[in-house]
N, C-alpha and C positions, 0 to 999 in steps of 0.2 A: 767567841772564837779567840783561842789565843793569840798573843804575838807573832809566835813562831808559823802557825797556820797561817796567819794575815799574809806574813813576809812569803811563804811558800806559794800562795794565790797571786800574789802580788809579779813572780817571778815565772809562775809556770801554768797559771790560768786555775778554772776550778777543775777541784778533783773528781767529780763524776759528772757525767753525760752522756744522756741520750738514754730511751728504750730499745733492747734489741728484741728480736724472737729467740738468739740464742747467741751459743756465742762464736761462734762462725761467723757471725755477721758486725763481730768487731775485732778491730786491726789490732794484730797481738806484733806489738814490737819488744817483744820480751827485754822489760827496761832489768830484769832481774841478771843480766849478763854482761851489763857495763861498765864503763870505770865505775861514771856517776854513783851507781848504786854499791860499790866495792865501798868506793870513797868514805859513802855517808855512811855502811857500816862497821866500817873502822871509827871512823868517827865516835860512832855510838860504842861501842866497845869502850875505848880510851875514856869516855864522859862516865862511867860507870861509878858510882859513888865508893869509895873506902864503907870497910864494915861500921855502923853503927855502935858507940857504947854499949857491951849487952849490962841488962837490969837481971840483978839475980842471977849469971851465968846465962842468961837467954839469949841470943844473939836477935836484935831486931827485927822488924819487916822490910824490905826494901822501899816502901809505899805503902801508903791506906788504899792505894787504887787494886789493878786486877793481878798485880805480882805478890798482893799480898794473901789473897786466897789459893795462888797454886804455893808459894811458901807452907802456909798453914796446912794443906794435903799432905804436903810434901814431909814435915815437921810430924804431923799425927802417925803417917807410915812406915817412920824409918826410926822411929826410941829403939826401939830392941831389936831389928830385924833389917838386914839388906833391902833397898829399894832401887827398883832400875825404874828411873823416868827416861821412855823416850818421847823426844822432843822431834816432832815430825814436820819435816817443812822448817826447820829451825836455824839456817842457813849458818851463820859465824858462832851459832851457840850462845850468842846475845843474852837470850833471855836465862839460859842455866847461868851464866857466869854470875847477872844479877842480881840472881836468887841464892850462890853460895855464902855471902856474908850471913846469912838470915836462916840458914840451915845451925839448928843447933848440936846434928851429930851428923857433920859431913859425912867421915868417912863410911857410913855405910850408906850411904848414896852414890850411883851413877849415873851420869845423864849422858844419852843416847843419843846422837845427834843424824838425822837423816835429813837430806836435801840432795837435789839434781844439781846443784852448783857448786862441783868441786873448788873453784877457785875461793869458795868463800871457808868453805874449809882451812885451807893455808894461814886465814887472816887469825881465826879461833884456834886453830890450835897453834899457833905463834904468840898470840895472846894468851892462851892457859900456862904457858910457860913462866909467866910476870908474874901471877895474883898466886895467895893461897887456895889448896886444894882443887886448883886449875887442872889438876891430873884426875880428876874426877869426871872431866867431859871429856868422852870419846865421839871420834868421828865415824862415820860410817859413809864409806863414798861407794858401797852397791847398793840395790836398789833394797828396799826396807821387805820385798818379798823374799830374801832370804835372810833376814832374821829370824832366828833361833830362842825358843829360852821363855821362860814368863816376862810379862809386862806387869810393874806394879800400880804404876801412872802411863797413860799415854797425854800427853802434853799437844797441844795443837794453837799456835798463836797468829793468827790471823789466815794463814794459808789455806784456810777452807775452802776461803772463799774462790782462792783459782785453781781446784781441783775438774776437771772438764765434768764432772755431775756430784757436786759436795755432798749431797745427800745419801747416795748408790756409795761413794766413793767411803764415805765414815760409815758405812753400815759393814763395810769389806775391811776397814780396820778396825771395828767391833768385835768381827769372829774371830780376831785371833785372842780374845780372851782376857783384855785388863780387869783389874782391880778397880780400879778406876780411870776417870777421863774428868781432864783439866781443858774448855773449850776457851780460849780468853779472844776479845775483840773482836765475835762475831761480826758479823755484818747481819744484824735477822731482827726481825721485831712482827709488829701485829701489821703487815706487809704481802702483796703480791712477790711471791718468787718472780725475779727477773734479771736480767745482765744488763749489764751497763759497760759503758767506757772509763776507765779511771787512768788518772794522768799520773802517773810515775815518774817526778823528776822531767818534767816534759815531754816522757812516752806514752806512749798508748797501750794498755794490755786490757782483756776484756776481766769483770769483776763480779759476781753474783751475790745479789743480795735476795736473801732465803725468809719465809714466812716461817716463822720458828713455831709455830704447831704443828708443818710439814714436817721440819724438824725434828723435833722432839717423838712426833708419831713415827718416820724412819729408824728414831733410836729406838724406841719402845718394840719395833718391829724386830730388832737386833740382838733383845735383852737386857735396852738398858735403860733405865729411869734419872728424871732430872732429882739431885737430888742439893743443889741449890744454883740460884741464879740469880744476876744481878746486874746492871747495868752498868757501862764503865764509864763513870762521870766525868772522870779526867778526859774523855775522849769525846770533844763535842764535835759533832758532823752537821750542826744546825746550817752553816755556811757553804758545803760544800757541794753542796748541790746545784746545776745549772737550772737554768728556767724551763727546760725542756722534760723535767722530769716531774712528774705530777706531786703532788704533797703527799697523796695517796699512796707515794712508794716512796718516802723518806723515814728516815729513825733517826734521833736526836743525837743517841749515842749508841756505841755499840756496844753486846753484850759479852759476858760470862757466864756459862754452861758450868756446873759439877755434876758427873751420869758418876752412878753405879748399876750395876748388874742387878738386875731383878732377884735372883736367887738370892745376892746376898742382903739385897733388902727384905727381902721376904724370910731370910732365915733369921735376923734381926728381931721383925718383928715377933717372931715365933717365941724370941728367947726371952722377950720384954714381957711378954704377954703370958711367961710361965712362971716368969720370976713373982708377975704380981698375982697367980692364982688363977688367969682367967679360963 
């Protein structure tokens, strides 16, 4: 466990508790609408690192952790070609701002920003105003059902998990048709689906963590195929679990998803498998 996690346990107790049947049956004090959590994502904003020396004109990674593989999607899609990442559940836009040093042809990137918390909108795009190509993250304060347009990435970093049925709920933003999907810090592993209580800066909101073969088989059912994944090391969860919840429903760490679409996997392999005569 890190420092920072110690001092967080240390101040607000641990961060998950308790089996529910569902999640009605845990007390949702939506800590996502308080100063508290305004606070710490300015914070996190402000803490953002300056771009990296790029090597050979390349512009770094932000991380070897899980910002480093949506970078890298992000970086393979956009050489020659416009890419729109929407970033779902993405509240201050956090995670695109982090990712634009590390983008080697900004401007044909835009990131998308959907979330139910207008107020955090204000902080991100007051922020995109400071950094370069900050003009590259838009907000979007209606609901993500009237979005318009291709998706090149859909982007999802951690918010899956408080979706009221994350699995039904990513199979309904499957059909509108990305390119790809960037899943980072699941909560899923070789695991009973179940909810939980997670403390939030001292709040209560309910939390699901997901048997990722459920997973994976809801994508599959959608059209879309894992097409790498990985565990996010940097993100260790060994401590934060209370004693009331069995070993049986814990993950060490949480994951990283990359889906694409069957068809374009499959029209891939069509084109490997002609090239080499088979």
């Amino acid at each position: 466990m890190t420092s920072a996690r110690r001092l967080r346990k240390h101040w607000w107790g641990v961060l998950f508790s308790g089996v529910f049947p569902d999640r009605r049956s845990v007390p949702d004090e939506n800590p996502w609408i308080g100063p508290a959590w305004a606070d710490l994502s300015q914070r996190k904003l402000r803490a953002i690192p300056p771009a990296a020396v790029p090597v050979d004109g390349v512009p770094a990674a932000p991380t070897l952790g899980y910002p480093a593989v949506t970078s890298l999607v992000i970086n393979l899609m956009s050489q020659d070609r416009p890419c729109r990442v929407v970033d779902f559940g993405g509240g201050t836009g956090y995670e695109c701002f982090r990712l634009l040093p590390s983008l080697s042809r900004p401007e044909n990137v835009s990131f998308h920003v959907f979330d139910s918390n207008r107020a955090l909108f204000d902080l991100g795009q007051a922020f995109g105003k400071t950094v370069p190509h900050g003009d590259r993250v838009f907000f979007h304060p209606d609901s993500f059902d009237g979005w318009e347009g291709p998706i090149d990435i859909l982007h999802i970093n951690t918010a899956l998990q408080y979706l009221p049925d994350p699995i039904a709920d990513l199979a309904g933003l499957l059909r509108r048709g990305p390119q790809c999907v960037v899943l980072t810090r699941l909560l899923a592993g070789e695991i009973p689906t179940f909810t939980t209580c997670q403390n939030v800066l001292g709040v209560r909101t309910p939390c699901t963590f997901l048997n990722v073969r459920d997973l994976v088989a809801g994508c599959a059912a959608a059209g879309y195929r894992v097409a790498f994944q990985a565990p996010c090391l940097e993100e260790d969860l060994t401590g934060d679990f209370a004693p009331d919840i069995p070993a049986s429903h814990r993950i060490p760490h949480s994951l990283t998803l990359v889906l694409h679409p069957m068809a374009a996997a499959q029209a891939c392999a069509s084109a490997t498998a002609s090239d080499q005569g088979l």
